[in-house]
C-alpha positions in Angstrom: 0.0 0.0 0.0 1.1 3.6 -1.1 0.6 6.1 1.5 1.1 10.3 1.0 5.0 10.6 0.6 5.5 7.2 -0.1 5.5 7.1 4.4 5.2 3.3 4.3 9.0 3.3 3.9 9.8 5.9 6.3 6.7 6.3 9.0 7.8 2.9 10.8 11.6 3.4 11.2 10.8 7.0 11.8 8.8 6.2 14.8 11.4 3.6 16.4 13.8 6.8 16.0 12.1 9.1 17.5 11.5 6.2 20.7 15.6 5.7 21.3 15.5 9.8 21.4 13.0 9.9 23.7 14.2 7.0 25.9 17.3 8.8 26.3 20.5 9.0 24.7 24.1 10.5 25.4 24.6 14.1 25.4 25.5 15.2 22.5 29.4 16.4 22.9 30.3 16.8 19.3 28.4 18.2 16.0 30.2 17.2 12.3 28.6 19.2 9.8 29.5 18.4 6.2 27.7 20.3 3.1 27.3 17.8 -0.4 26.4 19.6 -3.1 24.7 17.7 -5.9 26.9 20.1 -7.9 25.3 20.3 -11.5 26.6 23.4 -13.8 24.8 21.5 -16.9 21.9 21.5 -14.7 19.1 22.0 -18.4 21.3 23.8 -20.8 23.5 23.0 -23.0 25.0 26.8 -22.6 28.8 25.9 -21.8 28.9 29.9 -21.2 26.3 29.6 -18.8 27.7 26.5 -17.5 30.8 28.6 -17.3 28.8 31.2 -15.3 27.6 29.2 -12.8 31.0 27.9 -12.0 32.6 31.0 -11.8 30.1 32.6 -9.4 30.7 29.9 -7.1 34.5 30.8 -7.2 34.2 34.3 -6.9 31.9 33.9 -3.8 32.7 30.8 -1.7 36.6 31.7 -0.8 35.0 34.7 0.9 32.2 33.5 2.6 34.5 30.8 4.0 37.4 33.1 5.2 34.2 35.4 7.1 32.0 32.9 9.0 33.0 31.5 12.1 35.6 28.8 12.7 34.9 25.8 14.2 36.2 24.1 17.5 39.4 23.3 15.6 40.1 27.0 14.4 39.1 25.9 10.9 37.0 27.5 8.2 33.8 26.1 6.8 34.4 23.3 4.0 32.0 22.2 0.9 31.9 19.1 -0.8 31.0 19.5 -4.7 30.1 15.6 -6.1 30.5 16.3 -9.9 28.4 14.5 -12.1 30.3 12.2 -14.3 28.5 12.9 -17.5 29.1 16.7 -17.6 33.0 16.7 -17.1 34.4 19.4 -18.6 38.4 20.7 -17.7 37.5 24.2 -17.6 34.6 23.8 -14.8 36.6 21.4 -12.5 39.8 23.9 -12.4 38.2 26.7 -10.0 37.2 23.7 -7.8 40.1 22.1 -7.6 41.3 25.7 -6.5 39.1 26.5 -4.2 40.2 22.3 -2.7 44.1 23.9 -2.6 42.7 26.9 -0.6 41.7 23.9 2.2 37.7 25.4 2.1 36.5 22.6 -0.3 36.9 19.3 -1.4 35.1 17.3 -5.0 33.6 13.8 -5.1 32.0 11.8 -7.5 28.7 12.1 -8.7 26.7 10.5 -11.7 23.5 10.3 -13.4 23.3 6.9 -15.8 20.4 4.9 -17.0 20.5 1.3 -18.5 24.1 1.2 -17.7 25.6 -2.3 -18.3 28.4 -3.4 -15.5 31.1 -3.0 -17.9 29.8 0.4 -19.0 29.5 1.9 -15.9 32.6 0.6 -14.4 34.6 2.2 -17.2 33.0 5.5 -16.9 33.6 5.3 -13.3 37.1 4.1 -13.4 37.8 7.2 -15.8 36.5 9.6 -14.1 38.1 9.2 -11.2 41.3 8.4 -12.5 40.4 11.9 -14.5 39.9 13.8 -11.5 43.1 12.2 -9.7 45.5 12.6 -12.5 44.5 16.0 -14.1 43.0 18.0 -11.1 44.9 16.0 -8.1 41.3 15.4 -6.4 40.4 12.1 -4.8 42.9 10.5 -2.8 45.1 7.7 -3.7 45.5 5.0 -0.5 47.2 1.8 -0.6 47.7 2.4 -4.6 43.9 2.7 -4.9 41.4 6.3 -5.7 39.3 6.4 -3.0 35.7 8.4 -3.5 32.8 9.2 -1.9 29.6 8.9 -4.3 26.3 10.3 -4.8 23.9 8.7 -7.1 21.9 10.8 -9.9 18.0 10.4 -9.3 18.2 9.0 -6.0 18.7 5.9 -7.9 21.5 4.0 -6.3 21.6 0.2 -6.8 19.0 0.4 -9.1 15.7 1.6 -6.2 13.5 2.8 -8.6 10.4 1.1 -8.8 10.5 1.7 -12.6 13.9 0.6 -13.5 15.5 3.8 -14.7 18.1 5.8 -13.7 20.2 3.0 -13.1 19.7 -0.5 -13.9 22.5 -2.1 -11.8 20.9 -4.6 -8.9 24.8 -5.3 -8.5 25.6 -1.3 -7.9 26.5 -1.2 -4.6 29.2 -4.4 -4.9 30.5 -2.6 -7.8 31.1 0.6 -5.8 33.2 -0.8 -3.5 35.4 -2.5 -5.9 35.7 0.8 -7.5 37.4 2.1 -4.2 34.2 4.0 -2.9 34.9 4.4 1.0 31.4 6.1 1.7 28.0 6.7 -0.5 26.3 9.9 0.7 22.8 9.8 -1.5 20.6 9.3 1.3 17.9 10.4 2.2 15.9 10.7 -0.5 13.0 12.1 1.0 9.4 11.1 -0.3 10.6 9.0 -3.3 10.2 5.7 -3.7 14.1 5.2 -3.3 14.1 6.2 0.4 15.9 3.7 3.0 14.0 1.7 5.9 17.1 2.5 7.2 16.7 6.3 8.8 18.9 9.0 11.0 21.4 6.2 11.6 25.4 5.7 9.1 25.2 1.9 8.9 26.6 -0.9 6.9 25.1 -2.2 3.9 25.6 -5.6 1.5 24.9 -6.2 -1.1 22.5 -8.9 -3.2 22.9 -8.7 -6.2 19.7 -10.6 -7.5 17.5 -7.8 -6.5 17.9 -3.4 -6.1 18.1 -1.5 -3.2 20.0 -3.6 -0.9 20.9 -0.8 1.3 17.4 -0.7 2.4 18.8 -3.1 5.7 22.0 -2.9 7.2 24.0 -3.1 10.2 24.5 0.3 12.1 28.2 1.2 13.0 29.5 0.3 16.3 32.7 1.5 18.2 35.3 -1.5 17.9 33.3 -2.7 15.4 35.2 -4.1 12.0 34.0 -4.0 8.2 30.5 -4.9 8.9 29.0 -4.5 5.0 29.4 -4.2 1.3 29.0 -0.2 1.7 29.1 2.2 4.7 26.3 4.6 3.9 26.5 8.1 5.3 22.9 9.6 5.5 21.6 13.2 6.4 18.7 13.7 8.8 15.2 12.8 8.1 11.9 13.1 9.9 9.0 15.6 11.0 9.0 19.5 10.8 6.1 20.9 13.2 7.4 24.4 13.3 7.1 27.6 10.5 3.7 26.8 9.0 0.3 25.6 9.9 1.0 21.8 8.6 3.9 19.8 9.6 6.3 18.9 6.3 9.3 16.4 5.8 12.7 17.4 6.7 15.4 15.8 4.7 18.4 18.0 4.7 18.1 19.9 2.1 18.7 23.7 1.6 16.9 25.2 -1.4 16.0 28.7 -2.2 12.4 27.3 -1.2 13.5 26.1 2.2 16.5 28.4 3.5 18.1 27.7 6.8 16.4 28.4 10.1 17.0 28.5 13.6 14.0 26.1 13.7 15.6 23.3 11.1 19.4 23.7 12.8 17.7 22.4 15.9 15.7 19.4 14.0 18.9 19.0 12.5 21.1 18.4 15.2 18.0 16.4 16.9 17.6 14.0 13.7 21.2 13.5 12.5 22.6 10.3 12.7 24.8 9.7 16.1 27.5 7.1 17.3 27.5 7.8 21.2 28.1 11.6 21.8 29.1 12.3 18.2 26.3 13.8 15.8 26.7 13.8 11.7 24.4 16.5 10.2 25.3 16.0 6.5 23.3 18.4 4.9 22.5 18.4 0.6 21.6 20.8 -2.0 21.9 21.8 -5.9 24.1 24.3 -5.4 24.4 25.3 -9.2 20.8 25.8 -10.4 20.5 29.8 -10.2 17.7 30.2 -7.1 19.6 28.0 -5.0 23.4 29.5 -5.8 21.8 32.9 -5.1 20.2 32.0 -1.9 23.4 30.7 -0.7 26.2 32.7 -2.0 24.0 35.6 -1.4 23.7 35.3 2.7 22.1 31.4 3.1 25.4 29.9 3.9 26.8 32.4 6.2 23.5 32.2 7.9 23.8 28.7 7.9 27.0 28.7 9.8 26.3 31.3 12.1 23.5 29.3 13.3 25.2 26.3 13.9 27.5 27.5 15.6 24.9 29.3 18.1 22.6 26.0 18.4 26.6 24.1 19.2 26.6 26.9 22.1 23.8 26.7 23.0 23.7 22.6 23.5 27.4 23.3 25.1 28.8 21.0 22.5 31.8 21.6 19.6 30.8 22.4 16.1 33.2 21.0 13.6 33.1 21.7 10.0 34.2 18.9 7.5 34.5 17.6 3.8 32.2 14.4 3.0 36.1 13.1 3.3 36.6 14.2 6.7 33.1 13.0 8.3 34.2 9.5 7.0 37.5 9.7 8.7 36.1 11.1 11.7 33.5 8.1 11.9 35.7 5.6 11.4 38.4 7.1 13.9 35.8 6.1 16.2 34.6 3.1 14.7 38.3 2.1 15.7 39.1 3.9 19.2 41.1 6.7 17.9 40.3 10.3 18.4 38.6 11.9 15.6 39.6 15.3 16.4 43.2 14.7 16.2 42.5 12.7 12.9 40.5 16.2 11.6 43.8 18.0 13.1 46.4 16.1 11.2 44.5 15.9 7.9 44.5 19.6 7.6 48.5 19.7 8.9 48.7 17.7 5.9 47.3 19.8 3.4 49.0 22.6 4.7 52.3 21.1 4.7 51.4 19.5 1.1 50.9 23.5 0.0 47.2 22.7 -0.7 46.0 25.3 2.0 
């Protein structure tokens, strides 16, 4: 049975979230917040001055808006993760990006939209684009000889969830991703699709079957001490139930949109829906940062709003604020998936693009 905004996925699992925050958990002592930009300068046009445009305002802008909003608990400025989309590569619009990673207030992942993809296919686009962005733009990050990435799926569509079949068409996706050298996918949540996870507010493991889609729809939640537990860790934003700023309550799913700026109200349901291990809260947030409303909301006083907020709510709540690449929330969750401490991992990792020229 369908029910409005497809809530027979999410109502459940919802609920059973909401009971662990209400039966108590530990206070919160940390907030990660990481920004992933479904980053999209092709976003319908074929303009390549446009495209241009919209790449251009984003380097004119961000390097200032980082350098003037607070710093976190570290000292640091505020970081944003662009995941390019595969199919509109183009040398001239990854350059100010890359630039903007060597000023240490960005980082770039991978990002694709594909549909009817064969294995092969997909594996070879994937394999060049990374090696693109390793070898020509010095993104990524090479470990143990491998290109490491963090992914987000076009559509929502990841390991083929669609109920109709398009936008991917790969029930093996999620096994293919990790042989690829994916360390983290970051698509969730998806909101009221149909591609939406059981699996809610929580960064678990999932594996993969590859006789049917959406196996990351179940998985096993990361523990302290635990080990590899899955196929596919899968980093989620928060999701769950606005009450607040109009007369009927509407989903929250981490999203900032020219329609839905930040607000006091949503960095509060943020920090209270995020996924947690212990004390330690991951508010991954998501936009479209190069479709024109949303770059001019957020170049234009959204994101230095955004920050300034956060950083209240973290006083507030008495807790730090850190702000990290989709990179950097992964290494900070599995520093303490293995007992080390993730500030110190945060701390070194910028020592090391500092000492590497690269802020």
């Amino acid at each position: 049975m369908r029910l409005p905004r497809n809530a027979q996925i999410w109502a459940v699992p919802y609920l059973k979230d909401r009971c662990r925050h209400w039966l108590g958990r530990p206070p919160i002592t940390r907030v990660w917040l990481a920004i992933a930009d479904h980053y999209e300068p092709m976003w319908h046009t074929t303009d390549l001055g446009l495209s241009r445009a919209r790449v251009q305002r984003w380097y004119a802008n961000w390097p200032a808006i980082a350098a003037e909003s607070p710093r976190d608990a570290c000292g640091f400025p505020p970081q944003y993760t662009f995941f390019f989309p595969e199919e509109e590569y183009r040398f001239e619009f990854l350059e100010p990006l890359s630039a903007m990673t060597r000023l240490g207030i960005s980082d770039v992942e991978v990002h694709i939209h594909h549909d009817g993809d064969g294995r092969q296919s997909f594996t070879n686009r994937m394999l060049n684009f990374c090696k693109t962005l390793r070898q020509c733009h010095g993104l990524l990050r090479e470990i143990d000889g491998r290109i490491r990435f963090a992914f987000i799926h076009g559509n929502w569509a990841l390991d083929n969830s669609r109920p109709d079949g398009r936008w991917c068409g790969l029930n093996d996706e999620i096994q293919i991703l990790r042989d690829l050298g994916c360390y983290a996918d970051f698509t969730m949540p998806s909101g009221n699709s149909p591609t939406q996870s059981r699996m809610l507010n929580t960064i678990y493991w999932c594996s993969d079957d590859p006789t049917r889609p959406k196996s990351y729809d179940s998985g096993i939640p990361l523990r302290p001490g635990q080990g590899i537990a899955g196929d596919l860790l899968m980093i989620p934003g928060p999701l769950g139930i606005r009450w607040a700023e109009r007369l009927l309550p509407r989903l929250e799913f981490g999203e900032i949109a020219a329609s839905d700026p930040p607000t006091p109200y949503r960095v509060r349901r943020w920090f209270e829906l995020a996924p947690r291990i212990q004390g330690d809260v991951f508010v991954k947030l998501h936009t479209h940062g190069a479709q024109e409303a949303n770059s001019a909301m957020l170049l234009g006083g959204g994101l230095a709003l955004l920050f300034e907020l956060a950083a209240e709510e973290a006083n507030r709540r008495g807790c730090q604020l850190l702000f990290v690449t989709a990179w950097q929330m992964y290494s900070a969750i599995d520093a303490i998936r293995r007992y080390v401490d993730p500030v110190e991992t945060i701390r070194i990792q910028h020592k090391v693009r500092k000492d590497a020229g690269l802020a």
